[in-house]
N, C-alpha and C positions, 0 to 999 in steps of 0.2 A: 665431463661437463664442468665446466667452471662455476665454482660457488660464489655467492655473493660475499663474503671475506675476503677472498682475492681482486674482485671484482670491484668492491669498494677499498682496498688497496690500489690497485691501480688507479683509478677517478683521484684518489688522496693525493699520489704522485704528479699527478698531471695537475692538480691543483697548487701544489706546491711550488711546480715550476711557473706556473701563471703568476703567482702570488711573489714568489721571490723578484720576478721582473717588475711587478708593481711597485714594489719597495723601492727598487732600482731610478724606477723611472725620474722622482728628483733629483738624477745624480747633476747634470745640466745648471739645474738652479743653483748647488753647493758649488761646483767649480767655479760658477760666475761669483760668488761669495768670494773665494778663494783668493781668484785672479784679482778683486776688488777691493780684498781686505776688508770689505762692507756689507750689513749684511740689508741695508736701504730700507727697502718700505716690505722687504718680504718678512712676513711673522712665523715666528716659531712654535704657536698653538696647533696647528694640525700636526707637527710631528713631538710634541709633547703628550698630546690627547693619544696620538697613533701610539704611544710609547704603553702610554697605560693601559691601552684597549689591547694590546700584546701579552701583556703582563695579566691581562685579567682572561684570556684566551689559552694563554699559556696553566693557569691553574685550574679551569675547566678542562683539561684535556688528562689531568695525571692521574694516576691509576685509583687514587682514593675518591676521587671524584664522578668519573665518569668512568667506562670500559672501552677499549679499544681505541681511542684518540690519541695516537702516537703521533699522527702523522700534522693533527693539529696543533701539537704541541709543536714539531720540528719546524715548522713554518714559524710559529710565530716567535717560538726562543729564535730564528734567525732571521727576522722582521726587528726584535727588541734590539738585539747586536746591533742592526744595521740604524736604527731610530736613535740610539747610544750615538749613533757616531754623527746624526747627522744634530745632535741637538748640541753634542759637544760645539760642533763647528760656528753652530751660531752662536755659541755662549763664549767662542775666543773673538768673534768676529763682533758683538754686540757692545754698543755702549751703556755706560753702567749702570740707568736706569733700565736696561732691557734684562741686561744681566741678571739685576735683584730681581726682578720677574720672573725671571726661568728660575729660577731658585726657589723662591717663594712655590712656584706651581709646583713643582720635581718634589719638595717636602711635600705637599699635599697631597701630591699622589703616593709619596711612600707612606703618610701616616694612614690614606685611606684603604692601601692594597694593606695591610697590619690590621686595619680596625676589621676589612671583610677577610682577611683570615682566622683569625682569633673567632670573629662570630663563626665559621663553617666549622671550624673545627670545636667549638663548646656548645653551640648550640645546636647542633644538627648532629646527627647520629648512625644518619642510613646513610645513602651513597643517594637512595631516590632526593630527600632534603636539601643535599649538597648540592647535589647537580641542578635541581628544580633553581635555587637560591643563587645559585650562580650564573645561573643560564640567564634567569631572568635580567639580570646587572648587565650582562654582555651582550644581549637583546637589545636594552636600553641603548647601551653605548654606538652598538654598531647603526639602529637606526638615526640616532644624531649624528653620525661619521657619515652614512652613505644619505643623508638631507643635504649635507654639505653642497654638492651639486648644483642644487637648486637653484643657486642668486647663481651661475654659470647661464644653467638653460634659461630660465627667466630676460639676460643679457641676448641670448641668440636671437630668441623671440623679439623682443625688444627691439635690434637694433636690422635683424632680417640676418645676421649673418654667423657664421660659425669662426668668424676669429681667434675665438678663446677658446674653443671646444676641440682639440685636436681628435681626432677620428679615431686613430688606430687606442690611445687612451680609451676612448667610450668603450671601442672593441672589448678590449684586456678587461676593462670592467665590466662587462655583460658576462665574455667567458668567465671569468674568476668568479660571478655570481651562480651562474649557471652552474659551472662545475661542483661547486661546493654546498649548491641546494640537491644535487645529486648524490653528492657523499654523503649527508645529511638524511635524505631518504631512502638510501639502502640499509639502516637501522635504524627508520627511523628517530630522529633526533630533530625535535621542535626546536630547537634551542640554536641548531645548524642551518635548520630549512626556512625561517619563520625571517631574520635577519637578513641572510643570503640568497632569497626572492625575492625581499626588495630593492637588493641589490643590484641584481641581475634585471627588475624591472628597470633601475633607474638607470643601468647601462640601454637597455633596447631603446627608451623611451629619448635618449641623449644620439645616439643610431639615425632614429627615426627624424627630429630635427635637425641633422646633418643630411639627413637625405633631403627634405624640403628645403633647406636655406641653405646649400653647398650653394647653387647657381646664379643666389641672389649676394653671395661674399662679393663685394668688389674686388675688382682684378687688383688693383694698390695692395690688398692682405694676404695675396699668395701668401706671401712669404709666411706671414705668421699664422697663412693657416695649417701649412706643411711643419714648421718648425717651433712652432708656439708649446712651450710644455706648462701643464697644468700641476697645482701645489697640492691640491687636495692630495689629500692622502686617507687609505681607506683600508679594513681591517683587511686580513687573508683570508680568515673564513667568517 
């Protein structure tokens, strides 16, 4: 009989691959960067934010921290790789007051991931304080990441139509919630489940008005409704 170790290994696997395709999915809007040499009216805050919510995922997962989150860590050290590359791109492609922007944020996020290391590590002593201290930050973080959404559905509602909201997107975000509020509660871990349910709610709930307003899309938004990709960006686990 299969134990729940392996059990919640495998779920972690399969979350990983859901997750690494999510990371992926703005590859579309960097090439159009690319080919543009511009990076226009598209901003670099959701993958600067994504950067740090990686980095602060990635140190809840290491063995001083928490037990057994390997596989949180592996996702999000290759979520951080992949954010590295896409913030580089906008910071060759950005004019110069965009530039001191990303700079100015990038220093703040490094002096804030220093200031919440230094405190886990002097002030906290157990592994329960560490992780309780951290969880709660990356709690924080990921429900302002997965709000994100919001001003999208609100739009749908709004205008009757799913333009902006590509489907298979909603999909990947409901699985990747799902997934991960399951790895979450095979050890229980509030800190995995509490974030990654409302994840997973705000993928169904995004499903669900693509079911009501697909019919009422004008025919004129096929196209962007098949091809349209979305910026948000949203943690792995």
């Amino acid at each position: 009989m299969t134990d729940t170790g392996t059990v919640r290994t495998i779920v972690g696997i399969v979350g990983n691959v859901i997750s690494f395709l999510l990371f992926l999915s703005p590859i579309p809007t960097f090439v159009r960067i690319i080919k543009e040499k511009a990076v226009k009216d598209f901003k670099s805050d959701p993958y600067v934010a994504t950067l740090l919510n990686c980095a602060m995922w990635i140190f809840y997962g290491l063995p001083f921290i928490t037990h057994d989150n390997t596989l949180v860590v592996t996702i999000n050290g290759t979520g951080f790789v992949i954010e590295c590359v896409y913030v580089a791109i906008f910071f060759i492609f950005s004019p110069g007051k965009k530039k001191t922007r990303i700079i100015i944020e990038l220093l703040i996020e490094v002096i804030f991931m220093v200031i919440v290391i230094l405190i886990t590590v002097f002030a906290f002593h157990t592994m329960k304080t560490r992780a309780l201290f951290i969880g709660i930050l990356c709690i924080i973080f990921n429900v302002f990441m997965y709000s994100s959404p919001l001003t999208v559905m609100r739009m749908v509602i709004k205008t009757k139509s799913v333009k902006y909201m590509p489907f298979y997107l909603s999909l990947a975000n409901f699985t990747n919630g799902l997934v991960w509020v399951i790895y979450g509660l095979l050890e229980f871990d509030i800190n995995l489940v509490l974030p990654n349910g409302l994840g997973a709610l705000s993928g169904l709930i995004q499903l669900i008005l693509y079911g009501i307003y697909y019919r009422s899309t004008k025919s004129d938004d096929d196209n962007d409704v098949s091809g349209n990709r979305s910026v948000v960006e949203l943690s792995s686990t």
